[in-house]
DSSP file (Angstrom, degrees, kcal/mol; ACC not computed):
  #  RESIDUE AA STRUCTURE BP1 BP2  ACC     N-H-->O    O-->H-N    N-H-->O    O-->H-N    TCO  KAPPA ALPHA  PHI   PSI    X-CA   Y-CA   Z-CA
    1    1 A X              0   0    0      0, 0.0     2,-0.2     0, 0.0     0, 0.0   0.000 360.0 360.0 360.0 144.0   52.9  110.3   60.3
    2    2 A X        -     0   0    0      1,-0.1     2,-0.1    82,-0.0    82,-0.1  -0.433 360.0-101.3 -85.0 135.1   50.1  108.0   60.8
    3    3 A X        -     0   0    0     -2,-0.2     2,-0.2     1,-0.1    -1,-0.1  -0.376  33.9-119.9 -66.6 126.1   46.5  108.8   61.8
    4    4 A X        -     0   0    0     -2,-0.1     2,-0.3    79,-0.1    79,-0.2  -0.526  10.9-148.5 -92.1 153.2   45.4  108.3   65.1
    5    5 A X  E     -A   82   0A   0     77,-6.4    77,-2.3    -2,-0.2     2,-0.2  -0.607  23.7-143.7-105.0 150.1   42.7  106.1   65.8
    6    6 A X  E     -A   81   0A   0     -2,-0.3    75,-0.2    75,-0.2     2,-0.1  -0.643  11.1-117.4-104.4 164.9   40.6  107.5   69.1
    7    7 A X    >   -     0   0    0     73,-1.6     3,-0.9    -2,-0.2     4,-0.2  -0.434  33.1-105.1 -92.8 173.2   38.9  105.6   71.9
    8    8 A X  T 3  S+     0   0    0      1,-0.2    -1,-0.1    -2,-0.1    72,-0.1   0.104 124.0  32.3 -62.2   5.6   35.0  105.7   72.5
    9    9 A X  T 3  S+     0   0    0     71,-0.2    -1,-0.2     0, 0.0     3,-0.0  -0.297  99.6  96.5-167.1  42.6   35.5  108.1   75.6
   10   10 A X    X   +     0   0    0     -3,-0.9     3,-3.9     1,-0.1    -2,-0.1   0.402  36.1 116.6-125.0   4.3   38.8  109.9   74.2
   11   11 A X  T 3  S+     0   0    0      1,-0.3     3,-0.2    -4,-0.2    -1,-0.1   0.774  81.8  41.1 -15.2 -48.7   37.6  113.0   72.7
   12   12 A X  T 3  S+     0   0    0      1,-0.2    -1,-0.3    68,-0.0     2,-0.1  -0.126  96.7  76.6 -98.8  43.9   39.3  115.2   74.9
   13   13 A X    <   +     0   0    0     -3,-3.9     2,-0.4    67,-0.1    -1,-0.2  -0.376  60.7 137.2-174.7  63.0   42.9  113.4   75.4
   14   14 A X    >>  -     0   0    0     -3,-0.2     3,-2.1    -2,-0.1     4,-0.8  -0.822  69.6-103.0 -83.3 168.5   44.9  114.1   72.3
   15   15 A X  G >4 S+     0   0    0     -2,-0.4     3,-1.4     1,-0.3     2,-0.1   0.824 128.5  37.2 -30.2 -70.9   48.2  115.1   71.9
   16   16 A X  G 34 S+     0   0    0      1,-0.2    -1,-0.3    -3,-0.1    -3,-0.0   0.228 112.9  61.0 -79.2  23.7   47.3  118.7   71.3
   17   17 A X  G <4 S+     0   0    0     -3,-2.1    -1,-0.2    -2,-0.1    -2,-0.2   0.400  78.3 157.8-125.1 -15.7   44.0  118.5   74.1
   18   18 A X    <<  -     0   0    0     -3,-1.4     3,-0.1    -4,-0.8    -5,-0.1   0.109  40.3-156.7 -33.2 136.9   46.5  117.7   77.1
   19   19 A X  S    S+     0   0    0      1,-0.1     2,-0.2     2,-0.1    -1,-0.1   0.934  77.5  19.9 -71.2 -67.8   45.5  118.5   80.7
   20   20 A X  S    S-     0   0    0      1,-0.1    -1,-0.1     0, 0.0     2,-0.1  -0.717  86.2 -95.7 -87.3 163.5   49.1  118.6   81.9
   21   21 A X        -     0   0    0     -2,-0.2     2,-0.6    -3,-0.1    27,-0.3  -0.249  39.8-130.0 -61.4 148.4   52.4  119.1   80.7
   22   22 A X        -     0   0    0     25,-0.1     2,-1.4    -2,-0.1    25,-0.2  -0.945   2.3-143.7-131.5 110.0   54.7  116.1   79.9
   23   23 A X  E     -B   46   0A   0     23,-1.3    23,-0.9    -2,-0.6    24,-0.0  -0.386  26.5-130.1  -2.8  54.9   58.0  115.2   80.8
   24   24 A X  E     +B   45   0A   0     -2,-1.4    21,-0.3    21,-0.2     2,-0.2  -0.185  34.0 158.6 -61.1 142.1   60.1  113.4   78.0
   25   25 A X  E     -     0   0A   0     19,-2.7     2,-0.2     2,-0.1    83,-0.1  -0.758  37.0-154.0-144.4-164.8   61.6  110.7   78.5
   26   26 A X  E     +     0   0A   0     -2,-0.2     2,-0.3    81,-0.2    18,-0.2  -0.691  53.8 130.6-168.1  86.9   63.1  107.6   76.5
   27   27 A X  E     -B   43   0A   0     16,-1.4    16,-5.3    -2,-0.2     2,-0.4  -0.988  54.4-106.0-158.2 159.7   63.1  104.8   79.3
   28   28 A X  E     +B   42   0A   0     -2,-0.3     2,-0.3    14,-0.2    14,-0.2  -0.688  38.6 159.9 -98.4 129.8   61.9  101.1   79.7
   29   29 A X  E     -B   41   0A   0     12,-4.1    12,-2.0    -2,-0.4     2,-0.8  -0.785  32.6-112.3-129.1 155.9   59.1  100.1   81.5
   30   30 A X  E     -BC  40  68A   0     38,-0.9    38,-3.2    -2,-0.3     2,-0.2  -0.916  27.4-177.3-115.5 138.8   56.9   97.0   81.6
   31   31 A X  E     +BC  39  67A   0      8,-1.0     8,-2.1    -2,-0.8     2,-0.3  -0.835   9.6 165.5 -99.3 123.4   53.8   96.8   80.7
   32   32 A X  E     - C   0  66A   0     34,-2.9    34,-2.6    -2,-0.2     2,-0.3  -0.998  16.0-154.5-151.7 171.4   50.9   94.1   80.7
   33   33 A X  E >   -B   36   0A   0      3,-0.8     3,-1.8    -2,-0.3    32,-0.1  -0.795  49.3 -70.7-122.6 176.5   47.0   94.1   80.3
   34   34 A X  T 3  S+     0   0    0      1,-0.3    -1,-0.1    30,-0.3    31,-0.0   0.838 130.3  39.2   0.6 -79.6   44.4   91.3   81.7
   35   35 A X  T 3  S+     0   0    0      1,-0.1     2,-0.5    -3,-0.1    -1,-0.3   0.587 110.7  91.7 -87.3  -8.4   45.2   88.4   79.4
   36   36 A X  E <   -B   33   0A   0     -3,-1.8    -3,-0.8     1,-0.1     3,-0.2  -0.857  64.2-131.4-148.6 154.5   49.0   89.0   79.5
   37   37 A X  E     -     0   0A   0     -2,-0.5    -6,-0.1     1,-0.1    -2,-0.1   0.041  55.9 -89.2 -26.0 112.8   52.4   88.6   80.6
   38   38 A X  E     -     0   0A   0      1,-0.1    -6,-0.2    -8,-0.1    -1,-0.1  -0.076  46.8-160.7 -82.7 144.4   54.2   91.5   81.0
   39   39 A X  E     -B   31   0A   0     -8,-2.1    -8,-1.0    -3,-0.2     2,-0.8  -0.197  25.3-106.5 -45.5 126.6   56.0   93.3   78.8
   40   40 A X  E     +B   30   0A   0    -10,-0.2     2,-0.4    -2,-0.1    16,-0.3  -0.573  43.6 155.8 -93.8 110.1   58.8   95.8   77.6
   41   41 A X  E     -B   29   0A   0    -12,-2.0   -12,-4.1    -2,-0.8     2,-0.5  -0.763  39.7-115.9-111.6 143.4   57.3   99.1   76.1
   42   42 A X  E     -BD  28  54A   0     12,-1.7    12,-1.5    -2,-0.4     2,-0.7  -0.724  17.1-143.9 -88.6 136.3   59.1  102.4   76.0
   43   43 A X  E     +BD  27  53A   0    -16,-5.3   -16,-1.4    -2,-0.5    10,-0.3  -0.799  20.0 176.5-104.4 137.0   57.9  105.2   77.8
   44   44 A X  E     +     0   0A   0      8,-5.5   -19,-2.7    -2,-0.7     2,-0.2   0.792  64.0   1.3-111.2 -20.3   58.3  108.4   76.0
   45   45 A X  E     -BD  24  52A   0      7,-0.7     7,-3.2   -21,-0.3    -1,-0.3  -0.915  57.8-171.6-150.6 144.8   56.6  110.9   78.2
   46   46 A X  E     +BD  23  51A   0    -23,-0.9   -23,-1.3    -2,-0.2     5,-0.2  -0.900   7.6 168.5-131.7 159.8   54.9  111.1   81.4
   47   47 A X  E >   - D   0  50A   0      3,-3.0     3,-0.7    -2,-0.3    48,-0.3  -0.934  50.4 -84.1-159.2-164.4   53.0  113.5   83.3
   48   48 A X  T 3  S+     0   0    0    -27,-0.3    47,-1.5     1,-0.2    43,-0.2   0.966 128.5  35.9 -54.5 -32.2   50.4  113.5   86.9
   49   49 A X  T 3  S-     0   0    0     45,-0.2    42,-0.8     1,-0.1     2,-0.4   0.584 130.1 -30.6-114.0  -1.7   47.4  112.5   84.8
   50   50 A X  E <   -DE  47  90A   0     -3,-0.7    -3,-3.0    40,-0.3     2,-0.4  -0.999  46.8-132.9-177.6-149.9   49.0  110.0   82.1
   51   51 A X  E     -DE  46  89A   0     38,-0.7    38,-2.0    -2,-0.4     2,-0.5  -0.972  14.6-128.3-156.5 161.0   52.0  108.8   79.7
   52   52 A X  E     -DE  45  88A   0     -7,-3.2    -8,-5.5    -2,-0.4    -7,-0.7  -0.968  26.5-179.6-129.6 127.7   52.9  107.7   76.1
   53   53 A X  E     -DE  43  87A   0     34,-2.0    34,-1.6    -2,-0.5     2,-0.3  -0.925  27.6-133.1-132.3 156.3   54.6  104.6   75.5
   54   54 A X  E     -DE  42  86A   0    -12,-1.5   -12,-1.7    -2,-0.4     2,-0.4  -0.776  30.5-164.4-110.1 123.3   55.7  103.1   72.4
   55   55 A X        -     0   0    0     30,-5.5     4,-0.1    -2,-0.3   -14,-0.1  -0.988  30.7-168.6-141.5 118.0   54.7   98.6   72.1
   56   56 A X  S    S+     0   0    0     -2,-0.4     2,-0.3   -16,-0.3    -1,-0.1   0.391  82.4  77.1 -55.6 -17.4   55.9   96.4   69.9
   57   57 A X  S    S-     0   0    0     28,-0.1     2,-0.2   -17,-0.0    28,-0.0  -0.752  89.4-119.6 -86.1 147.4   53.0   94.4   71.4
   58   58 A X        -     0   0    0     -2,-0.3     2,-0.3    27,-0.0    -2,-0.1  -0.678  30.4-158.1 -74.2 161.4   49.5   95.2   70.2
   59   59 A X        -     0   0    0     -2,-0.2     2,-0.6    -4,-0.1     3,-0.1  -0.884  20.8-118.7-129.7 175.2   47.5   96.2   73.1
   60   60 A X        -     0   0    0     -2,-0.3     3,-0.3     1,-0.2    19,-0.1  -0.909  18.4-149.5-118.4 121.4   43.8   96.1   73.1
   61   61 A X  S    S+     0   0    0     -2,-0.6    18,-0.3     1,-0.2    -1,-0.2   0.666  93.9  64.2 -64.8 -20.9   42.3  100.2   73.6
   62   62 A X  S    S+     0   0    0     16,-0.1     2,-0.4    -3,-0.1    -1,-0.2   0.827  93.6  64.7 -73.5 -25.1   39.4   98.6   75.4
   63   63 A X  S    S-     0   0    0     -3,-0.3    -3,-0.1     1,-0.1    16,-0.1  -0.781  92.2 -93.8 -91.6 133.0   41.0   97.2   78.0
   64   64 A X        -     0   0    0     -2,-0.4     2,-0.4    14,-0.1   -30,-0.3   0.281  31.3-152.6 -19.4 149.4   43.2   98.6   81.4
   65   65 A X  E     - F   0  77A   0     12,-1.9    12,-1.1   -32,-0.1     2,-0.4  -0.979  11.8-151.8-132.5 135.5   46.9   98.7   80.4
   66   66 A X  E     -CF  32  76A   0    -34,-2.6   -34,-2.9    -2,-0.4     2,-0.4  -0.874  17.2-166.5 -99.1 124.0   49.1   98.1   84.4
   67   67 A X  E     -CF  31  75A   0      8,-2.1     8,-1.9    -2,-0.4     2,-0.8  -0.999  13.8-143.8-111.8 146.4   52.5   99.8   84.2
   68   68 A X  E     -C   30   0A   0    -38,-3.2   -38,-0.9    -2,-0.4     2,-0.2  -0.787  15.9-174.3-113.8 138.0   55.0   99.4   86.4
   69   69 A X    >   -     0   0    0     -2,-0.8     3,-0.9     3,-0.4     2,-0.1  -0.785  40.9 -91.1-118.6 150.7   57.6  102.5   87.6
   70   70 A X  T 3  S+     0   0    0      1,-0.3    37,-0.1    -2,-0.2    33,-0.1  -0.262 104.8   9.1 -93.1 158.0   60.4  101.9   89.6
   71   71 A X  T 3  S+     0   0    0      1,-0.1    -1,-0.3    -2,-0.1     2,-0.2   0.749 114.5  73.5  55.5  37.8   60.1  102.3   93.2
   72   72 A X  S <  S-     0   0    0     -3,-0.9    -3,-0.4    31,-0.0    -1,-0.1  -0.952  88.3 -82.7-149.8 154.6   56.0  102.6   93.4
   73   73 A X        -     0   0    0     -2,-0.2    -4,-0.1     1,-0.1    -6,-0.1  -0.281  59.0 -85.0 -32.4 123.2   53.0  100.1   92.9
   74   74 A X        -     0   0    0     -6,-0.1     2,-0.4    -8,-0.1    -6,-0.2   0.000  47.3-139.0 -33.6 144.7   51.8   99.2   89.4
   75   75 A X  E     -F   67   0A   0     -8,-1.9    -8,-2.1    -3,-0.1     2,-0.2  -0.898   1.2-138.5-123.6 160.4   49.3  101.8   88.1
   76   76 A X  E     +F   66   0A   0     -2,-0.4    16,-2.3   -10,-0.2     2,-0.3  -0.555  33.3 170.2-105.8 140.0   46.0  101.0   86.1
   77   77 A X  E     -FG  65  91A   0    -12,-1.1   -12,-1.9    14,-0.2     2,-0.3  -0.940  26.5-116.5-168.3 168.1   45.4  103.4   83.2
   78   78 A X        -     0   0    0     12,-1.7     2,-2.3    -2,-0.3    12,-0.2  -0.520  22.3-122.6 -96.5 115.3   43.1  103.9   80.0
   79   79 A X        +     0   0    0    -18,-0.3    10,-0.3    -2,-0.3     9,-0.1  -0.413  32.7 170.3-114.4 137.6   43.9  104.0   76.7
   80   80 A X        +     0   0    0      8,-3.0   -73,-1.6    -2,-2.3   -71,-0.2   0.708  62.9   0.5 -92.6 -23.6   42.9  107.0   75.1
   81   81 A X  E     -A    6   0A   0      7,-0.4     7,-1.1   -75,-0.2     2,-0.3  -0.879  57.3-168.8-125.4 165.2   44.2  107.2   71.9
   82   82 A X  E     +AH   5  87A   0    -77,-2.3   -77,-6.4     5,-0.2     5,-0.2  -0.932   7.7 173.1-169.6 134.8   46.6  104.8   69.9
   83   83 A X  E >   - H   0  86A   0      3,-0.9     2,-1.3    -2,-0.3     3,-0.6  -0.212  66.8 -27.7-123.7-158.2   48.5  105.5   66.4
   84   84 A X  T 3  S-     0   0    0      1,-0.2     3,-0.1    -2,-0.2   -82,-0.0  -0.496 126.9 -32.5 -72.2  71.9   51.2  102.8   65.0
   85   85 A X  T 3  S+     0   0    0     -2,-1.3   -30,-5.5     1,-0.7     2,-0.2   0.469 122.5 108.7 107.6  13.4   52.7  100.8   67.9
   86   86 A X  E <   -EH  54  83A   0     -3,-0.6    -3,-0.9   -32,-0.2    -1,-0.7  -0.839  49.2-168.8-135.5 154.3   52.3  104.3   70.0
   87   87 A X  E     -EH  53  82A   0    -34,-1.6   -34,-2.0    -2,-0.2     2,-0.5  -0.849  21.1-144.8-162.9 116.9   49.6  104.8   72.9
   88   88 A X  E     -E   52   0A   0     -7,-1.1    -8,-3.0    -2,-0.2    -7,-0.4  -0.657  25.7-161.4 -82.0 120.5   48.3  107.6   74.9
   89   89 A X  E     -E   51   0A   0    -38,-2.0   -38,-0.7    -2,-0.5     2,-0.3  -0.756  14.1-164.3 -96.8 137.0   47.5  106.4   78.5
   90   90 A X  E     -E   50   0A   0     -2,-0.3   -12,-1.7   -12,-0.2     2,-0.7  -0.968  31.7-128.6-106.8 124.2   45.1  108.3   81.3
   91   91 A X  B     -G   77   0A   0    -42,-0.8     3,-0.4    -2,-0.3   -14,-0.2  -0.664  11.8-124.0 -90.3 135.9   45.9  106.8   85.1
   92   92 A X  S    S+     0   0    0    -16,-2.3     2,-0.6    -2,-0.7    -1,-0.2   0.883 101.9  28.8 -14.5 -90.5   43.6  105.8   86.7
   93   93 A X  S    S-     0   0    0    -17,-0.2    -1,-0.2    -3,-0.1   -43,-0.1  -0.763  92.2-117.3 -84.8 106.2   44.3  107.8   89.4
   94   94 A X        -     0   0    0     -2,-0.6   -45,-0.2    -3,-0.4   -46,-0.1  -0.092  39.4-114.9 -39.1 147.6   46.1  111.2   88.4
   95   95 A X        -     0   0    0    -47,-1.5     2,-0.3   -48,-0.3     3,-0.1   0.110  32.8-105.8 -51.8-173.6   50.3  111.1   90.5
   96   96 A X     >  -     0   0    0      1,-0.3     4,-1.0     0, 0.0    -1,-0.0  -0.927  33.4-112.9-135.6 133.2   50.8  113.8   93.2
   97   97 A X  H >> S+     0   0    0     -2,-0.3     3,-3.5     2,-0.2     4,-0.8   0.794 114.3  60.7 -43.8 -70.0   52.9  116.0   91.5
   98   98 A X  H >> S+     0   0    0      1,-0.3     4,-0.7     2,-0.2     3,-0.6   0.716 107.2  52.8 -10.0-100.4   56.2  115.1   94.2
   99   99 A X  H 3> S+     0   0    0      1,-0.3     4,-2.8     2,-0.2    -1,-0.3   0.602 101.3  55.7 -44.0 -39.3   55.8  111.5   92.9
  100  100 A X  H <X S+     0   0    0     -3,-3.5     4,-1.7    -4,-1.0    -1,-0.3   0.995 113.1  43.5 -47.9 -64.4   56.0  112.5   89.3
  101  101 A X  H <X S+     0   0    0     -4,-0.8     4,-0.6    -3,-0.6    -2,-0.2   0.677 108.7  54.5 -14.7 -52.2   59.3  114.1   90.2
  102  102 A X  H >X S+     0   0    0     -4,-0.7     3,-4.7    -5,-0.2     4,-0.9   0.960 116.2  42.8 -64.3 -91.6   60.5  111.3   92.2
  103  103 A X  H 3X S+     0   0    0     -4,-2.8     4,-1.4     1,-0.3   -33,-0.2   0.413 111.2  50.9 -51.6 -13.5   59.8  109.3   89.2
  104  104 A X  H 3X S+     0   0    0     -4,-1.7     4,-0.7     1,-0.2    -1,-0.3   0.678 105.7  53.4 -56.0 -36.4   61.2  111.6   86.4
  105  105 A X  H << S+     0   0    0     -3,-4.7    -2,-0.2    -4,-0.6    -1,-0.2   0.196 115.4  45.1-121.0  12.4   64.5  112.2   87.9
  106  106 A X  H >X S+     0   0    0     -4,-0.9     3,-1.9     2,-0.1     4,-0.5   0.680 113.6  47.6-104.4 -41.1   64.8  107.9   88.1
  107  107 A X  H >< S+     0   0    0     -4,-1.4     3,-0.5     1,-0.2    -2,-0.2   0.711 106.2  53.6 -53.7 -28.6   63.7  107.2   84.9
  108  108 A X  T 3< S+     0   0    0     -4,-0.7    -1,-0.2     1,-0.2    -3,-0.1   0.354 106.9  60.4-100.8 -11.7   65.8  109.7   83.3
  109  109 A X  T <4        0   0    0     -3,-1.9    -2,-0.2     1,-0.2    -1,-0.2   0.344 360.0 360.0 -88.4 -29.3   68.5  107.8   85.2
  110  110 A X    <<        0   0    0     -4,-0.5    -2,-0.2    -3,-0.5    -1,-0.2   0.544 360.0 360.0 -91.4 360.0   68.0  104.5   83.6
């Protein structure tokens, strides 16, 4: 398995350092950052305070990464770690738990 490389401000937000509990899932989301067009990335687990999705694109750890989930606004989030074509995400602003739900039990759907 490949080493992961950490952001400047991710110290605490590996895999094994999680805040909350995560949700697997295996469902397709888009993705884009600043400079680009968005994207399809797999998201492999979410939870209130971030996700891990899988890109065939690189994405740049310095910058915001916007995903959009179905039936709420795009959310802004951070990326905190990143291993081969895999990326641990912080939002921005942590879900309310209810919304995770909401959004678990449609994603799990697709």
């Amino acid at each position: 398995m490949p080493e992961l490389q950490k952001t400047d401000d991710a110290q605490n937000a590996l895999p094994n350092n999680r805040r909350n509990s995560r949700q697997i899932l295996d469902s397709e989301v888009l993705v884009r950052q600043s400079d680009s067009q968005p994207f399809r990335a797999t998201l492999s687990d979410l939870s209130v305070s971030g996700f891990k999705l899988t890109s065939y694109t690189d994405l740049d750890p310095k910058k915001p990464v916007y995903i959009r989930l179905p039936g709420i606004q795009t959310l802004s989030a951070a990326i905190k770690w990143c291993g081969y074509q895999e990326y641990g995400c912080a939002f921005t602003n942590d879900l309310h738990p209810a919304v995770l739900e909401h959004l678990v039990k449609k994603l799990q759907g697709f």
